[in-house]
MOPAC internal coordinates of N, CA, C and O (Angstrom, degrees):
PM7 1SCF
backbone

  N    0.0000 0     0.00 0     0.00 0    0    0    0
  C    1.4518 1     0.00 0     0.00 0    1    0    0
  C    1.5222 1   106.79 1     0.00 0    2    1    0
  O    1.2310 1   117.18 1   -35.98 1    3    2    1
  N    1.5910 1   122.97 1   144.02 1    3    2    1
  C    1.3686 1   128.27 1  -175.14 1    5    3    2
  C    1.3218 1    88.83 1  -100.14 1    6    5    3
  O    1.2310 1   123.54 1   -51.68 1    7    6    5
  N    1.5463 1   110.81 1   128.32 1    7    6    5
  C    1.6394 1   130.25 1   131.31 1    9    7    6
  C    1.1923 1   131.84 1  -113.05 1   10    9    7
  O    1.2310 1   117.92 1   -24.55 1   11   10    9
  N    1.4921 1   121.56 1   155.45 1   11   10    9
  C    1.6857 1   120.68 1  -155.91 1   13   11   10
  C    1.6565 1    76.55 1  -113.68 1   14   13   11
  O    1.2310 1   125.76 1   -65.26 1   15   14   13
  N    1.3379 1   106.54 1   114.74 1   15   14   13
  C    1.8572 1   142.11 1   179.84 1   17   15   14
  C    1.0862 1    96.00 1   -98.08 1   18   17   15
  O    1.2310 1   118.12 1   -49.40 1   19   18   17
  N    1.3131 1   121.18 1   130.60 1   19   18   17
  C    1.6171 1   134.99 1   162.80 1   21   19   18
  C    1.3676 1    96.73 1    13.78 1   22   21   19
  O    1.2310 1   116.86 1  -103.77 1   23   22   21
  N    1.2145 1   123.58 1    76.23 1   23   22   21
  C    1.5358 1   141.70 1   162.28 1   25   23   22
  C    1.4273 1   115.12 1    64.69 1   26   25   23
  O    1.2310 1   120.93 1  -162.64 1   27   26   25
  N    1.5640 1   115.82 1    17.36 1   27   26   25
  C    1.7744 1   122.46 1  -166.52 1   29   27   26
  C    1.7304 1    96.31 1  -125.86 1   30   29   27
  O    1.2310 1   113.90 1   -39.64 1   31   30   29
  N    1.0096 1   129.15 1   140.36 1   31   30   29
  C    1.0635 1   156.58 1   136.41 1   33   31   30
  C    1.5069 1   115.18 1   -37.00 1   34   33   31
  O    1.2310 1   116.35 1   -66.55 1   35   34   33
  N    1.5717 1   124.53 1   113.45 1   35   34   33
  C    1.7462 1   116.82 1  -156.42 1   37   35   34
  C    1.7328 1    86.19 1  -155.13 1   38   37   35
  O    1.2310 1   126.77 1   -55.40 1   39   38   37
  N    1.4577 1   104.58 1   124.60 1   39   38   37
  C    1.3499 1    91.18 1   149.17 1   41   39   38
  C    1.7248 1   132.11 1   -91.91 1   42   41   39
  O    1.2310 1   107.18 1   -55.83 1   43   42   41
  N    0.8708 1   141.49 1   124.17 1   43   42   41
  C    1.6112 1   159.69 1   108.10 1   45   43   42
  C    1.0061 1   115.07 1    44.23 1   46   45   43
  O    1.2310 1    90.51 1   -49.82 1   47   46   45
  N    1.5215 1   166.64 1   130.18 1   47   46   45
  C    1.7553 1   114.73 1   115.23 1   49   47   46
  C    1.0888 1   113.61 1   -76.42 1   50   49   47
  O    1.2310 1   130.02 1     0.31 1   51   50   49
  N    1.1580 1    98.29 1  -179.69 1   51   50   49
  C    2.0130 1   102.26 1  -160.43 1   53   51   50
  C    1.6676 1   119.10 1   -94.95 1   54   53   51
  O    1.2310 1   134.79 1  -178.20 1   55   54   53
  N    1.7222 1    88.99 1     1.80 1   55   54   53
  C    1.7773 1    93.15 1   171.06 1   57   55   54
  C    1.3244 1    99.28 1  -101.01 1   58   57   55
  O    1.2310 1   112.53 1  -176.07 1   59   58   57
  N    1.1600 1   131.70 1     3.93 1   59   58   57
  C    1.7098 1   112.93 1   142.42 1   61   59   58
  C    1.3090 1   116.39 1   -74.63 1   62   61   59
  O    1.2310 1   120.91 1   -64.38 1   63   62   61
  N    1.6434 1   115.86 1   115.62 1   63   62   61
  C    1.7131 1   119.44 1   166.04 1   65   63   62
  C    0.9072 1   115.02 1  -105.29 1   66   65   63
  O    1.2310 1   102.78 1  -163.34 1   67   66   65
  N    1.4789 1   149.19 1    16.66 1   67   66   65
  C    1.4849 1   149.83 1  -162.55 1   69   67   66
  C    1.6132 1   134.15 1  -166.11 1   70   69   67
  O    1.2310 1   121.53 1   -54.50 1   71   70   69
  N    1.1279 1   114.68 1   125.50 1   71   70   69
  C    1.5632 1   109.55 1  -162.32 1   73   71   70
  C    1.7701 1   106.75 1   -56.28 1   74   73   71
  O    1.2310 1   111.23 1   179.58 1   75   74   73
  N    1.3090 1   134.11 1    -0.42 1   75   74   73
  C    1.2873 1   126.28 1   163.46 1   77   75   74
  C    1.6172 1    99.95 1   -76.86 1   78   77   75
  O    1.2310 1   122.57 1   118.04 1   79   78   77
  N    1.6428 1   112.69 1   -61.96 1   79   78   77
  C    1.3269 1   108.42 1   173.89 1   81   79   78
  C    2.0316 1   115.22 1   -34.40 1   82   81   79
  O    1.2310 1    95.62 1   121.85 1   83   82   81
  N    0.5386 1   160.39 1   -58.15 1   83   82   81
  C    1.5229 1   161.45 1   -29.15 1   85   83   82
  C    1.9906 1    69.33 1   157.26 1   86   85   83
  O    1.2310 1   123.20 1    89.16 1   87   86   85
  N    0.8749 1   111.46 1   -90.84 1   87   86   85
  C    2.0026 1   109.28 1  -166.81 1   89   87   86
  C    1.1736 1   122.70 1   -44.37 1   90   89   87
  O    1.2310 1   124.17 1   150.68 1   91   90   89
  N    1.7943 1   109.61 1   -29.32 1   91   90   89
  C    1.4569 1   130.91 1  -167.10 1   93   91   90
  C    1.9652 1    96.95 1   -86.15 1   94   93   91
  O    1.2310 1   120.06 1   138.61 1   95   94   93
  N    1.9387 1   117.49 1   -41.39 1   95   94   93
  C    1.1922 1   109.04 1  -162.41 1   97   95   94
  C    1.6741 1   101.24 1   -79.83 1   98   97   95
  O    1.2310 1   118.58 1   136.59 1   99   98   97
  N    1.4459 1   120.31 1   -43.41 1   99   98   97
  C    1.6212 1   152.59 1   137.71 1  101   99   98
  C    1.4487 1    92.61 1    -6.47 1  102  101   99
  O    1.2310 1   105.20 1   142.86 1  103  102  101
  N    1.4221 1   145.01 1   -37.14 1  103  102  101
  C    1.1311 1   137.74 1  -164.01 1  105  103  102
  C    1.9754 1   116.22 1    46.70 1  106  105  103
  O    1.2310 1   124.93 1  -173.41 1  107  106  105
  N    0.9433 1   108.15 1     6.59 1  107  106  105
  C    1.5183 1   123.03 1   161.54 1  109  107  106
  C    1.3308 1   114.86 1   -36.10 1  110  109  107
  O    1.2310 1   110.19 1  -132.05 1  111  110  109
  N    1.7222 1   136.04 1    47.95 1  111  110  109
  C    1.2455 1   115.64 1   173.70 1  113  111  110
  C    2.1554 1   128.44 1   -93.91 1  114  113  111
  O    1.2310 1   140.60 1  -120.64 1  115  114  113
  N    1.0390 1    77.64 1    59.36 1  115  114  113
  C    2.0740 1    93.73 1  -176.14 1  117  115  114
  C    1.7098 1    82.01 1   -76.29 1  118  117  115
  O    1.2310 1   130.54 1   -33.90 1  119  118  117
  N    1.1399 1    97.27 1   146.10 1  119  118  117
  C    1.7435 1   129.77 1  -176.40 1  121  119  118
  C    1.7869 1    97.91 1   -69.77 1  122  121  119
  O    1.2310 1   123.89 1   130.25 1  123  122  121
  N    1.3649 1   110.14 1   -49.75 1  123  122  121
  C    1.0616 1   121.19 1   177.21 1  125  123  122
  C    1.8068 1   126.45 1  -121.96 1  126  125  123
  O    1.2310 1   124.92 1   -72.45 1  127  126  125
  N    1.1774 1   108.16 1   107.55 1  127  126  125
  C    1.6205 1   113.53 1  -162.53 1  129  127  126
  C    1.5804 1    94.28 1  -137.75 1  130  129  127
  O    1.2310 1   121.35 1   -50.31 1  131  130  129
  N    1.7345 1   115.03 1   129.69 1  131  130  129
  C    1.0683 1   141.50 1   166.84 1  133  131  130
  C    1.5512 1   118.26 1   -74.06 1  134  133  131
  O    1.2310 1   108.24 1   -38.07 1  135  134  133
  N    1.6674 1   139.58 1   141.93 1  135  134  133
  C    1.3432 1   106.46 1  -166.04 1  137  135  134
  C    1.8179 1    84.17 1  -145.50 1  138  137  135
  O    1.2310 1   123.83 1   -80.86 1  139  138  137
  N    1.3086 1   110.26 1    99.14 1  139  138  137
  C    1.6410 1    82.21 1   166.25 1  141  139  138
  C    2.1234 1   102.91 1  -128.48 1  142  141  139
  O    1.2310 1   133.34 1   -35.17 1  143  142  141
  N    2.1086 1    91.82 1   144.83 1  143  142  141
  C    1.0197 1    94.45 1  -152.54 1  145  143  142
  C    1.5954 1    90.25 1  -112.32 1  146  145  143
  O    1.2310 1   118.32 1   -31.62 1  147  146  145
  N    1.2449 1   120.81 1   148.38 1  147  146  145
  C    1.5162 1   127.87 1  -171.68 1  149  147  146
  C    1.8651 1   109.62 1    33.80 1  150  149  147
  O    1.2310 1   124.33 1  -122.38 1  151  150  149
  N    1.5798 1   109.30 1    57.62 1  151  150  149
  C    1.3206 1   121.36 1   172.07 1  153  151  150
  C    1.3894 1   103.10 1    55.42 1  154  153  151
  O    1.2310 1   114.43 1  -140.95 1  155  154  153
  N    1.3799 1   128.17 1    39.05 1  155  154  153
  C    1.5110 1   140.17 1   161.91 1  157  155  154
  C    1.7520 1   131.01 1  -108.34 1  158  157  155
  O    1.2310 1   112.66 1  -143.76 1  159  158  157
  N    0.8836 1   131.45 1    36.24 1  159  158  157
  C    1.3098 1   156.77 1  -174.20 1  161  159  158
  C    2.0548 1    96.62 1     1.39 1  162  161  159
  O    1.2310 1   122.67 1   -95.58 1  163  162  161
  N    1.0524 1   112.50 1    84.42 1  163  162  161
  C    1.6767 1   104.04 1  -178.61 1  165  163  162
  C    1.1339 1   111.20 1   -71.91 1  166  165  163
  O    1.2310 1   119.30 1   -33.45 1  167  166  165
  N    1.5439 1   118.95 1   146.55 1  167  166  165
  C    1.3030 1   124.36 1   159.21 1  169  167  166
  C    1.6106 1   123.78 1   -90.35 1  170  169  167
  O    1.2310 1   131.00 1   -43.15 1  171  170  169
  N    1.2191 1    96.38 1   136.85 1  171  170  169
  C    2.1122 1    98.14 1  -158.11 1  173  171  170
  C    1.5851 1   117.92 1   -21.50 1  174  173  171
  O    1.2310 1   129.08 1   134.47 1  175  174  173
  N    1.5704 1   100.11 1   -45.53 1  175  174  173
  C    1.6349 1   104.97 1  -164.33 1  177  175  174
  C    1.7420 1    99.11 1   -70.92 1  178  177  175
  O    1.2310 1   122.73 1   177.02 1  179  178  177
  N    1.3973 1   112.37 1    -2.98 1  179  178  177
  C    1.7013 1    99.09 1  -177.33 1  181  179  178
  C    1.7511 1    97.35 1  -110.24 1  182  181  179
  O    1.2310 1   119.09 1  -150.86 1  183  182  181
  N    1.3606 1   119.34 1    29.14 1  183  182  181
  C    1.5879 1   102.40 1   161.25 1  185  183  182
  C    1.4634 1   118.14 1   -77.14 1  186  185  183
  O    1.2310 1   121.55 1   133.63 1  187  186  185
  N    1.3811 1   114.64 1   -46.37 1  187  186  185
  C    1.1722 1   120.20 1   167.71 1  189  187  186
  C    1.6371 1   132.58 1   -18.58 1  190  189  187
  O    1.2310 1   133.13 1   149.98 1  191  190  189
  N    1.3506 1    92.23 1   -30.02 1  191  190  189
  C    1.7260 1    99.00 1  -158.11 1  193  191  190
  C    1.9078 1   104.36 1  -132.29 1  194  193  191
  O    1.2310 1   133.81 1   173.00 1  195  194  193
  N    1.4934 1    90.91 1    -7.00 1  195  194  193
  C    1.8428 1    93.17 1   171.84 1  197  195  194
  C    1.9712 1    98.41 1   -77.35 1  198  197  195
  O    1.2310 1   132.99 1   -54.79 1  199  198  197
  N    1.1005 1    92.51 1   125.21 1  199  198  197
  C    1.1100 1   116.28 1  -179.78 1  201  199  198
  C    1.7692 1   112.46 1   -88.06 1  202  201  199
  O    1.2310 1   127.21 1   -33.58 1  203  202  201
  N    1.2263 1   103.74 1   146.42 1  203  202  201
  C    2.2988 1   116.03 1  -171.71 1  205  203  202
  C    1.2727 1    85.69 1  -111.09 1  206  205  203
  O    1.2310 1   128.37 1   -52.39 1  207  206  205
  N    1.7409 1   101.48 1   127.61 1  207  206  205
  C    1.4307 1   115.70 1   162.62 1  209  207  206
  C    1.5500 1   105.54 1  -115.64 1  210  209  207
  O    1.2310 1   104.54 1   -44.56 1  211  210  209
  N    0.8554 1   146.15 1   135.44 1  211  210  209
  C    1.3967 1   118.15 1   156.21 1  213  211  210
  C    1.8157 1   141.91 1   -42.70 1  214  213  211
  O    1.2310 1   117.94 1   -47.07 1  215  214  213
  N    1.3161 1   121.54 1   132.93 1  215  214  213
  C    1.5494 1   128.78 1  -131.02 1  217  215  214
  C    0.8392 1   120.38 1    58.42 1  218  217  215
  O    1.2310 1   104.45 1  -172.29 1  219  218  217
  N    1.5207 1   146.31 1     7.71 1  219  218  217
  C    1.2408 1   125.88 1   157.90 1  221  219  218
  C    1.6838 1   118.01 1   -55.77 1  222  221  219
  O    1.2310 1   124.61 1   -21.54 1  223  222  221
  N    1.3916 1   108.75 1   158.46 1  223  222  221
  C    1.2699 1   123.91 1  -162.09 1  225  223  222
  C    1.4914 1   106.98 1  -112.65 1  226  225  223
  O    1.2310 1   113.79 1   -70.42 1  227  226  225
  N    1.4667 1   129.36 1   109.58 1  227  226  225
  C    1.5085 1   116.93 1  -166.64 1  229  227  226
  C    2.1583 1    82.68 1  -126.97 1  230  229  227
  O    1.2310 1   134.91 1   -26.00 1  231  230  229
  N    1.3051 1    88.76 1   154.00 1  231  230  229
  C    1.4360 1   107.14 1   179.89 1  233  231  230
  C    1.9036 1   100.89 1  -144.21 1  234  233  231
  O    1.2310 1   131.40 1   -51.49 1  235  234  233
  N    1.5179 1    95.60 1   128.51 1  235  234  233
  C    1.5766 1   109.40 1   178.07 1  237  235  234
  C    1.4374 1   104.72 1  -113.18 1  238  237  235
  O    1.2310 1   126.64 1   -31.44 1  239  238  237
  N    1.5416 1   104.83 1   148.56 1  239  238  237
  C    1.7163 1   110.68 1  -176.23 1  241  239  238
  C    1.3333 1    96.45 1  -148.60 1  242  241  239
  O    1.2310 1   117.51 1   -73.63 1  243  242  241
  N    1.9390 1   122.35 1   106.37 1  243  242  241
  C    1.1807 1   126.75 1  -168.07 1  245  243  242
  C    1.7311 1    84.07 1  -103.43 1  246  245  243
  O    1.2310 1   133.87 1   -18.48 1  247  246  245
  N    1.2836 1    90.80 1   161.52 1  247  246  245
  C    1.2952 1   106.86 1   171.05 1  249  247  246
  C    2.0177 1   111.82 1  -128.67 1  250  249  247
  O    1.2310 1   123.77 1   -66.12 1  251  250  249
  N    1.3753 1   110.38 1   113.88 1  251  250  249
  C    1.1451 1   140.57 1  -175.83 1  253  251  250
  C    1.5203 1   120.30 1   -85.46 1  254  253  251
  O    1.2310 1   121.28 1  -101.45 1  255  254  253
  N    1.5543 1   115.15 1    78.55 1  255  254  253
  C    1.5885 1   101.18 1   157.37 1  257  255  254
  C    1.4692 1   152.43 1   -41.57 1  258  257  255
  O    1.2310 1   112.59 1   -33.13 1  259  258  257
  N    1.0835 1   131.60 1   146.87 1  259  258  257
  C    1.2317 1   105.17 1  -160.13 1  261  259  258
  C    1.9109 1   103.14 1  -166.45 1  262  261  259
  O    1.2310 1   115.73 1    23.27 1  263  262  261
  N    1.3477 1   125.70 1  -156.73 1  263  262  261
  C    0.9822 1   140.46 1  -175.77 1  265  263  262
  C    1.4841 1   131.83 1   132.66 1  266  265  263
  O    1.2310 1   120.10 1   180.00 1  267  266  265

């Protein structure tokens, strides 16, 4: 399945259905990660249940410590 990823074009497989699925295959593990999916800003406890269609539009915003 195609989704447009932080502004890139990615295919999917299609046994990912869920933006946890999607962070977990993404290997995305930042302590703190922002997730909004078709210009919807989710709050953590609703990754679980945001559902992957194909074209959907997901955008990630890690946040990087530093100094």
């Amino acid at each position: 399945m195609k989704l447009q990823i932080n502004g890139a074009e990615m295919e999917i497989p299609k046994t990912i259905k869920n933006i946890t699925q999607l962070i977990d295959h993404l290997k995305l593990n930042s302590p703190v990660i922002i997730v909004e999916h078709n210009d919807v800003i989710l709050p953590k406890e609703d990754l679980d249940d945001a559902m992957l269609t194909a074209g959907d539009k997901v955008e990630f915003v890690q946040f990087v410590g530093g100094g």
